[in-house]
Biopython code that builds the backbone (N, CA, C, O; Angstrom):
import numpy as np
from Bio.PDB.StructureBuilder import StructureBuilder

atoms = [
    (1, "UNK", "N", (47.585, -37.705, 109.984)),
    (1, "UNK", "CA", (47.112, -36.619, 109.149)),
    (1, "UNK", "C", (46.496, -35.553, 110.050)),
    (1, "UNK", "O", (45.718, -35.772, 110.979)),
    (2, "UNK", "N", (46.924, -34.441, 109.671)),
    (2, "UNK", "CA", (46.552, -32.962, 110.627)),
    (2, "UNK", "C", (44.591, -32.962, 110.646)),
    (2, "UNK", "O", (44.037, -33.286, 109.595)),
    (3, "UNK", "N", (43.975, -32.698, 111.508)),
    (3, "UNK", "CA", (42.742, -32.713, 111.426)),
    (3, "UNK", "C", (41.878, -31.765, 109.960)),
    (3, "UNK", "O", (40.936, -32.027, 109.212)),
    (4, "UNK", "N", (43.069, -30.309, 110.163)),
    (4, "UNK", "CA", (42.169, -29.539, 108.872)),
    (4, "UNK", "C", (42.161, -30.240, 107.308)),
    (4, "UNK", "O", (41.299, -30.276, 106.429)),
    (5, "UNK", "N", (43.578, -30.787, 107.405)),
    (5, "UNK", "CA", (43.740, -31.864, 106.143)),
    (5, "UNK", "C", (42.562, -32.675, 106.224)),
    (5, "UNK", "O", (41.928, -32.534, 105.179)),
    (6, "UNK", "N", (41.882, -33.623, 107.177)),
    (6, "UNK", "CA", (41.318, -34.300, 107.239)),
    (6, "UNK", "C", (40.319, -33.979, 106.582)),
    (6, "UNK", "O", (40.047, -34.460, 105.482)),
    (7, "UNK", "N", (39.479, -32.904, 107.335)),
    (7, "UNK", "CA", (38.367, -32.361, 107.231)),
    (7, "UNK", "C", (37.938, -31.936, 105.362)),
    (7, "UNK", "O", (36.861, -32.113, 104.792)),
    (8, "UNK", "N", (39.023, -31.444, 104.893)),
    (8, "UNK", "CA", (39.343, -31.101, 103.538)),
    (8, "UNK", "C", (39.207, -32.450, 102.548)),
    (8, "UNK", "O", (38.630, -32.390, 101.462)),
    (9, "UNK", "N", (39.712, -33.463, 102.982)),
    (9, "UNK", "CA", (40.624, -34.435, 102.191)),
    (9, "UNK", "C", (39.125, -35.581, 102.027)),
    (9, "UNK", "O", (38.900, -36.189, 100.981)),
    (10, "UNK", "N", (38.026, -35.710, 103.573)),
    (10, "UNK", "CA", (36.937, -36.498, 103.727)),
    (10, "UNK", "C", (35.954, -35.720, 102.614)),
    (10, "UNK", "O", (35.366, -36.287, 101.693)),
    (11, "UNK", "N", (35.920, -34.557, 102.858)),
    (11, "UNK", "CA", (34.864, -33.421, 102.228)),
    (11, "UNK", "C", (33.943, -33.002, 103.432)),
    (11, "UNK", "O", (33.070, -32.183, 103.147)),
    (12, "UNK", "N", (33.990, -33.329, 104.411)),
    (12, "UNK", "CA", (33.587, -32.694, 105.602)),
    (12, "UNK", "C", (33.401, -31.228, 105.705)),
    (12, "UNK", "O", (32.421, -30.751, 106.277)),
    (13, "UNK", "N", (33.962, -30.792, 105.375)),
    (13, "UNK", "CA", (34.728, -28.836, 105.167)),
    (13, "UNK", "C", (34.737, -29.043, 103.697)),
    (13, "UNK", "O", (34.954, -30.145, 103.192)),
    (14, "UNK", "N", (34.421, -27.614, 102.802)),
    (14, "UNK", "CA", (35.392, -28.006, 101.485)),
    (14, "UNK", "C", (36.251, -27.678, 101.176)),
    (14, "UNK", "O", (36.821, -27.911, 100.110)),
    (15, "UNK", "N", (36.755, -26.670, 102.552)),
    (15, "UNK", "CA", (38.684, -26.123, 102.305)),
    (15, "UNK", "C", (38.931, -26.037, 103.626)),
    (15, "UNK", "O", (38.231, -25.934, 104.634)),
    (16, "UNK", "N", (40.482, -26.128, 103.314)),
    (16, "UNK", "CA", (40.946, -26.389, 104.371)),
    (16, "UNK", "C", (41.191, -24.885, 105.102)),
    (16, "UNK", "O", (41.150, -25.079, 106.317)),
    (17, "UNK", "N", (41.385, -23.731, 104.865)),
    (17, "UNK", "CA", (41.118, -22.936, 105.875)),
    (17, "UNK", "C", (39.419, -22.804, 105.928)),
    (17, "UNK", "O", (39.348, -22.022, 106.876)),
    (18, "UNK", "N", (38.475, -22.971, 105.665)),
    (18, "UNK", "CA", (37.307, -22.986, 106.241)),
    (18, "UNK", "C", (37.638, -24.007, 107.569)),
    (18, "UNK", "O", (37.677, -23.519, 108.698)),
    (19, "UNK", "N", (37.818, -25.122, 107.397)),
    (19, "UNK", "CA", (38.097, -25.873, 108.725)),
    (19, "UNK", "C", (39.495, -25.260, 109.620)),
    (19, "UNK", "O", (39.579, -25.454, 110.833)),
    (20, "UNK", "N", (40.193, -24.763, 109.112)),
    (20, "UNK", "CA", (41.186, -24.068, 110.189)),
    (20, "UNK", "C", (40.433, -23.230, 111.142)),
    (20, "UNK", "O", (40.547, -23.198, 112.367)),
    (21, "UNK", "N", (39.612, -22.529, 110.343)),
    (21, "UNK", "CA", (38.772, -21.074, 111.179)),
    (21, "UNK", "C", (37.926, -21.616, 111.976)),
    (21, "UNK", "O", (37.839, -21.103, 113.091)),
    (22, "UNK", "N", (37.018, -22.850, 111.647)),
    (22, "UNK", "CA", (36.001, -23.676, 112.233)),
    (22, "UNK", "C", (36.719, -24.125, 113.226)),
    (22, "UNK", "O", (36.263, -23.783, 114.317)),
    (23, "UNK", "N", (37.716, -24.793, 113.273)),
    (23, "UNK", "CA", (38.616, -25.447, 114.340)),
    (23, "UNK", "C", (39.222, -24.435, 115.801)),
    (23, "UNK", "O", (39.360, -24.754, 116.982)),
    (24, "UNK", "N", (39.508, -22.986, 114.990)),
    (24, "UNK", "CA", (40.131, -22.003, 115.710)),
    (24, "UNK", "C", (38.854, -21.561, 116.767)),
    (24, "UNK", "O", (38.909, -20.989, 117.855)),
    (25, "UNK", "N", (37.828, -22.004, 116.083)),
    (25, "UNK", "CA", (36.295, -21.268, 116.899)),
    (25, "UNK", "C", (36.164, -21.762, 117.842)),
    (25, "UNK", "O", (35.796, -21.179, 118.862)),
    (26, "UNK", "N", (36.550, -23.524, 117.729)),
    (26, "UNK", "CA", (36.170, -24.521, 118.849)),
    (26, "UNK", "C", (35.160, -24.716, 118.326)),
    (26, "UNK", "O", (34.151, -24.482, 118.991)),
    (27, "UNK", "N", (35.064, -25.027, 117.468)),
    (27, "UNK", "CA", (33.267, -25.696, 116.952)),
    (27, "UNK", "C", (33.799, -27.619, 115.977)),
    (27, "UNK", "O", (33.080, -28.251, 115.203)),
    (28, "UNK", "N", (35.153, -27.976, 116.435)),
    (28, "UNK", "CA", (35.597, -28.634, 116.318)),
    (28, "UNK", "C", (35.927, -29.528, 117.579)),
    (28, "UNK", "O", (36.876, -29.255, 118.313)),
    (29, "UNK", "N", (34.933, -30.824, 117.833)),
    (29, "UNK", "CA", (35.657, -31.520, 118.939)),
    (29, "UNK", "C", (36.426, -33.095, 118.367)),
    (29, "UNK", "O", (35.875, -33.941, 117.663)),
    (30, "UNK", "N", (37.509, -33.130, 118.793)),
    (30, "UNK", "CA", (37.386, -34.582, 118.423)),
    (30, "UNK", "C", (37.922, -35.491, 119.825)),
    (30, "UNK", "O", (38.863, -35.176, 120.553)),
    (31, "UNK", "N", (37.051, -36.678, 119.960)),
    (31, "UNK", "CA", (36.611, -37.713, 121.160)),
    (31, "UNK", "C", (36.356, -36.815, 122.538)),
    (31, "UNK", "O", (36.414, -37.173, 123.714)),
    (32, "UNK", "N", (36.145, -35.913, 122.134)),
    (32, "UNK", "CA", (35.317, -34.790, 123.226)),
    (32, "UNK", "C", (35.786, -33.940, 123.215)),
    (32, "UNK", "O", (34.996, -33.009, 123.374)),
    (33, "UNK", "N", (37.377, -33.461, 123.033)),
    (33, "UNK", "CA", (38.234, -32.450, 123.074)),
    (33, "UNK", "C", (38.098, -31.125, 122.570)),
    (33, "UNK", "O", (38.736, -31.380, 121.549)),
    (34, "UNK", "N", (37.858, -30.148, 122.454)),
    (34, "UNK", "CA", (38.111, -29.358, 121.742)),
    (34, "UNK", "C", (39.485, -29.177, 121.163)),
    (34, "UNK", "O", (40.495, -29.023, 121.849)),
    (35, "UNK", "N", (39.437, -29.216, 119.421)),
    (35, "UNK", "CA", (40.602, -29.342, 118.704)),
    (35, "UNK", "C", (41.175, -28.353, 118.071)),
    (35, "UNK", "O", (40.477, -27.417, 117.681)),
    (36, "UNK", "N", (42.940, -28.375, 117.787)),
    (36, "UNK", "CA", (43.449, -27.133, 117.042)),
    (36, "UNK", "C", (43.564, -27.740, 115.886)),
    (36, "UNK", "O", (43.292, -28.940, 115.907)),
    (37, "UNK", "N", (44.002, -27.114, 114.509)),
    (37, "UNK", "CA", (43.628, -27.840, 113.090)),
    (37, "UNK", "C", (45.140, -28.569, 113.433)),
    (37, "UNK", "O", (45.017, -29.720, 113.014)),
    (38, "UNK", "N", (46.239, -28.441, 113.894)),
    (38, "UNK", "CA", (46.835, -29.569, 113.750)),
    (38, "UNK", "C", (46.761, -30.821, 114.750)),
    (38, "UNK", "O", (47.563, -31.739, 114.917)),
    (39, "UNK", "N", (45.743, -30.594, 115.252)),
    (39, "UNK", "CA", (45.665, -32.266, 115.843)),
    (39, "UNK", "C", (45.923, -33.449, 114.667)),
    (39, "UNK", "O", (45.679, -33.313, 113.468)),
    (40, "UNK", "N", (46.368, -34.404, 115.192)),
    (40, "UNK", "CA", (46.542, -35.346, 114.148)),
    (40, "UNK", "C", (45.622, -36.545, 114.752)),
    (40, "UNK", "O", (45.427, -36.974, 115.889)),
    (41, "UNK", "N", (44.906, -37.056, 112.790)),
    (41, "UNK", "CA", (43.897, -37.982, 113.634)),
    (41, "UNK", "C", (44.192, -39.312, 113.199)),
    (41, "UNK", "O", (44.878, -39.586, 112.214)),
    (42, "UNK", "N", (43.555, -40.261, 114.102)),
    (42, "UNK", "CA", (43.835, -41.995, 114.145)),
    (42, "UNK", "C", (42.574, -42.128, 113.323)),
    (42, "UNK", "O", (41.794, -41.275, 112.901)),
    (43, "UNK", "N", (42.598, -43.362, 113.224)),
    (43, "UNK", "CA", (41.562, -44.568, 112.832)),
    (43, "UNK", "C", (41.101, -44.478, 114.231)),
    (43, "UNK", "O", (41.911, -44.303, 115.140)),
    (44, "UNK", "N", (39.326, -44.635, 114.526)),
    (44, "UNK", "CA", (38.373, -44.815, 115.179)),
    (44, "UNK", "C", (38.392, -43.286, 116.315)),
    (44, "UNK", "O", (37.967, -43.242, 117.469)),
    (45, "UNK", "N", (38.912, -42.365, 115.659)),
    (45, "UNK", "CA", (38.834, -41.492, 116.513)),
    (45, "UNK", "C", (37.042, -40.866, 115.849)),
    (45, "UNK", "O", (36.526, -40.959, 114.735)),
    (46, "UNK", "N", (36.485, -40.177, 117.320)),
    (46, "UNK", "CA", (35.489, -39.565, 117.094)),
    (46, "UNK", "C", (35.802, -37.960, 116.700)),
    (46, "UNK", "O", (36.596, -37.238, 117.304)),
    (47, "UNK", "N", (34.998, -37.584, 115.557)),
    (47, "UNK", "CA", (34.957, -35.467, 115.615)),
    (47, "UNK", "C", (34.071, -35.002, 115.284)),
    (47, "UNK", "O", (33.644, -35.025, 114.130)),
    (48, "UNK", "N", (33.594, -34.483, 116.190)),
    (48, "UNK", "CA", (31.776, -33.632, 116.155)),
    (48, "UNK", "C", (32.337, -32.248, 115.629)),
    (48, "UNK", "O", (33.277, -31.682, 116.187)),
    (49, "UNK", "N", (31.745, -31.789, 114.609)),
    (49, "UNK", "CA", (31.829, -30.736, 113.893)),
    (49, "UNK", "C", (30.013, -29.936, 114.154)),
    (49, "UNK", "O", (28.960, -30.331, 113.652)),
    (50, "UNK", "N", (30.195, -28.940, 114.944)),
    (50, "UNK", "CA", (29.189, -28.110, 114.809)),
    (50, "UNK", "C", (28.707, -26.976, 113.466)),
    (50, "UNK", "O", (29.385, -26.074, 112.974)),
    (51, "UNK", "N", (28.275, -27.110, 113.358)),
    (51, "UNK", "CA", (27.964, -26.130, 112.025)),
    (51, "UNK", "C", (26.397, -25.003, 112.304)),
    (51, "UNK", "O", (25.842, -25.051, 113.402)),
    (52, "UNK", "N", (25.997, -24.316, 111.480)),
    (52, "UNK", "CA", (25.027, -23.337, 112.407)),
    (52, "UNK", "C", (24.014, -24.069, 112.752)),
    (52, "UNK", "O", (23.482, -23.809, 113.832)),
    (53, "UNK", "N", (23.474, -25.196, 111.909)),
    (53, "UNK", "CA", (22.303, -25.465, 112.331)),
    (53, "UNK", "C", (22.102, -27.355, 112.869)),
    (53, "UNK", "O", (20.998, -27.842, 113.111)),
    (54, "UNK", "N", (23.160, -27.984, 112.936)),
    (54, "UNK", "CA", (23.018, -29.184, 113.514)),
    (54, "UNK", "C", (24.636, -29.606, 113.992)),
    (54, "UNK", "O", (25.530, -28.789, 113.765)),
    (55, "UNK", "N", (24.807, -30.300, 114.346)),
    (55, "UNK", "CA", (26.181, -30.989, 114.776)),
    (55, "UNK", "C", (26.060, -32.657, 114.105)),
    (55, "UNK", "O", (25.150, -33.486, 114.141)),
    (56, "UNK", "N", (27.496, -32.671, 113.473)),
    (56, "UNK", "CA", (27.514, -33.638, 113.042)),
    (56, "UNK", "C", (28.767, -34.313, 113.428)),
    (56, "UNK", "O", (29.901, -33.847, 113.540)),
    (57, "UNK", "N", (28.230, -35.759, 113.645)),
    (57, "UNK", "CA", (28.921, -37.009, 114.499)),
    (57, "UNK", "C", (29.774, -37.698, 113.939)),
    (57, "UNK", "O", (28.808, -38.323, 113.501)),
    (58, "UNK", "N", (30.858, -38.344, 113.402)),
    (58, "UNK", "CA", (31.807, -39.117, 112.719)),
    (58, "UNK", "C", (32.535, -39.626, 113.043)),
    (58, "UNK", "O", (33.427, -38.921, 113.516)),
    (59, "UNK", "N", (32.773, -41.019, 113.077)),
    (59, "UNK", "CA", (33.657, -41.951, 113.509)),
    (59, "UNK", "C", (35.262, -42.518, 112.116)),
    (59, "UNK", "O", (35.100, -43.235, 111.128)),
    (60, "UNK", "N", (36.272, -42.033, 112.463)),
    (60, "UNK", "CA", (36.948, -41.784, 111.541)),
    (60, "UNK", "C", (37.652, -43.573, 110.961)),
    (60, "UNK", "O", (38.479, -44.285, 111.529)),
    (61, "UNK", "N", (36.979, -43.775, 109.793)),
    (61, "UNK", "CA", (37.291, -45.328, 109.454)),
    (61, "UNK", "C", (39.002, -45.697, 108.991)),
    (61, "UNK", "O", (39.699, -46.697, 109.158)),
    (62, "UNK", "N", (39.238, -44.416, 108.371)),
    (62, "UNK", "CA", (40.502, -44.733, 107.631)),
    (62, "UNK", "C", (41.729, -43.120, 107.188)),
    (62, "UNK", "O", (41.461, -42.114, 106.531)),
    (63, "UNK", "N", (42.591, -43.387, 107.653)),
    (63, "UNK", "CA", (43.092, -42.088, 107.224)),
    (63, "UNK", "C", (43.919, -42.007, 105.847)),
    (63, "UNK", "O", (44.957, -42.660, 105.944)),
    (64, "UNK", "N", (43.852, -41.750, 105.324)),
    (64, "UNK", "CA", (44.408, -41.950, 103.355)),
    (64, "UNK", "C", (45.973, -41.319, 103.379)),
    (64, "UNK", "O", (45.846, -40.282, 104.030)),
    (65, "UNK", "N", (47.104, -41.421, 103.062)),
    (65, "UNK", "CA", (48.083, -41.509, 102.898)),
    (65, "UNK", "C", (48.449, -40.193, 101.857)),
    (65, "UNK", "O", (49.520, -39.595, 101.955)),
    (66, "UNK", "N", (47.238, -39.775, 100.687)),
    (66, "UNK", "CA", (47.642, -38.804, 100.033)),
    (66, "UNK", "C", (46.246, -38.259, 99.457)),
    (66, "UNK", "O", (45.363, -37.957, 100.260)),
    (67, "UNK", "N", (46.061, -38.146, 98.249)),
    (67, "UNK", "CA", (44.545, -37.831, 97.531)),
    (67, "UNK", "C", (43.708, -38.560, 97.682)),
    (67, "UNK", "O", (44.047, -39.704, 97.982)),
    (68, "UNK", "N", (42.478, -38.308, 97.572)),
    (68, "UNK", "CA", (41.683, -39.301, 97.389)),
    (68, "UNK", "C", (40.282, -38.874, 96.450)),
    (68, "UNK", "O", (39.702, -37.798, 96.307)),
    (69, "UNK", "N", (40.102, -39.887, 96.037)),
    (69, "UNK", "CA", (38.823, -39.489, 94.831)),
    (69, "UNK", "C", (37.236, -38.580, 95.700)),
    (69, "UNK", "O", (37.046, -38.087, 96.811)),
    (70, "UNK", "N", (36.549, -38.722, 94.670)),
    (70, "UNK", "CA", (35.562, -37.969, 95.274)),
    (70, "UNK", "C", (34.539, -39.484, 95.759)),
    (70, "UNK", "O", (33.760, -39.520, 96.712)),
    (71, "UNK", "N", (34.729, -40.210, 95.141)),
    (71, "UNK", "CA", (33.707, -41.674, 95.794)),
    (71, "UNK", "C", (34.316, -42.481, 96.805)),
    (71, "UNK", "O", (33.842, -43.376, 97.504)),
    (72, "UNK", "N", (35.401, -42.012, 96.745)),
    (72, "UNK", "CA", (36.467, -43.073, 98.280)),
    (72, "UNK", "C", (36.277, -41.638, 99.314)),
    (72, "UNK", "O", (36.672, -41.792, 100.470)),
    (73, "UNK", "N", (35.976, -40.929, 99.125)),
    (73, "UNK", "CA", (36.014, -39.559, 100.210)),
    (73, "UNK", "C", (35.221, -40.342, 101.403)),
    (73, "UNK", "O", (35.663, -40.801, 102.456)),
    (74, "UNK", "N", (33.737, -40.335, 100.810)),
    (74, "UNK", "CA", (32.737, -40.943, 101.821)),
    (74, "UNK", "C", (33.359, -42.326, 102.737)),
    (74, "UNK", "O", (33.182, -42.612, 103.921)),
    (75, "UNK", "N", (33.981, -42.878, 101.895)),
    (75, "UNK", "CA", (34.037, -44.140, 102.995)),
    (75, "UNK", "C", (34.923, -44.304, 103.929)),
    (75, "UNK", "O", (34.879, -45.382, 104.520)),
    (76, "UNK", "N", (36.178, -43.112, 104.415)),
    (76, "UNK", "CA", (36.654, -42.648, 105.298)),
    (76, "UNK", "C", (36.197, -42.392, 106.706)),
    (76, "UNK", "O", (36.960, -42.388, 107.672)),
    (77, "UNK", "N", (35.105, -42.212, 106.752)),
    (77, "UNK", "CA", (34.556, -41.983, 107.796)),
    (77, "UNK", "C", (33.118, -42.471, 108.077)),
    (77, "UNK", "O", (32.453, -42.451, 107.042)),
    (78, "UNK", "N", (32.505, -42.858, 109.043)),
    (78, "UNK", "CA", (30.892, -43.353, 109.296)),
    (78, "UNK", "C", (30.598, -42.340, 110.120)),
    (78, "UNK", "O", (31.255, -41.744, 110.973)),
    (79, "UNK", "N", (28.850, -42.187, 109.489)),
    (79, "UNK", "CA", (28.135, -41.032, 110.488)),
    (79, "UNK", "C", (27.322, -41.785, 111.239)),
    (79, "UNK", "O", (26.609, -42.747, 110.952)),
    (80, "UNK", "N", (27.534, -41.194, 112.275)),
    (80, "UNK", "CA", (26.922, -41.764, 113.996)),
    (80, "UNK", "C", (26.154, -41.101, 114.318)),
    (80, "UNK", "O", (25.607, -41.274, 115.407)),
]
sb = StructureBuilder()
sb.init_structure("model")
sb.init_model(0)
sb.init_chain("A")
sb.init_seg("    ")
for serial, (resi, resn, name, xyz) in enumerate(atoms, 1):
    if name == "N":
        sb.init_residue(resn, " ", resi, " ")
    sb.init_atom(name, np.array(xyz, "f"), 0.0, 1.0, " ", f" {name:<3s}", serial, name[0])
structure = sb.get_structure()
């Protein structure tokens, strides 16, 4: 799954061009990298998302195949 999908699909971002633009900034790393929105992500990959006022840490648990509810969103990913 493409990272901006990701970002959209966890609720991380709440659209997916907000995370395209976030991604295009480089305020998107994932396992240290700086990322383009189509990186595609694994299970146990790390992506630090900077935002204005903290950076936030996530270890990616599961990648979902299509939709996903708003209470399975959270358990996609663990915050570190």
């Amino acid at each position: 799954m493409r990272l901006d999908k990701f970002l959209k699909v966890s609720r991380l971002i709440k659209r997916r061009t907000v995370a395209n633009e976030v991604s295009d900034m480089g305020r998107v790393l994932v396992n240290g990298n700086s990322a383009k929105p189509a990186k595609q992500i694994k299970e146990n990959d790390i992506i630090e998302i900077e935002y204005a006022t903290r950076i936030l840490k996530v270890k990616v648990l599961k990648v979902p195949q299509g939709a996903v509810s708003v209470q399975e969103a959270s358990t996609l990913y663990l915050e570190l």
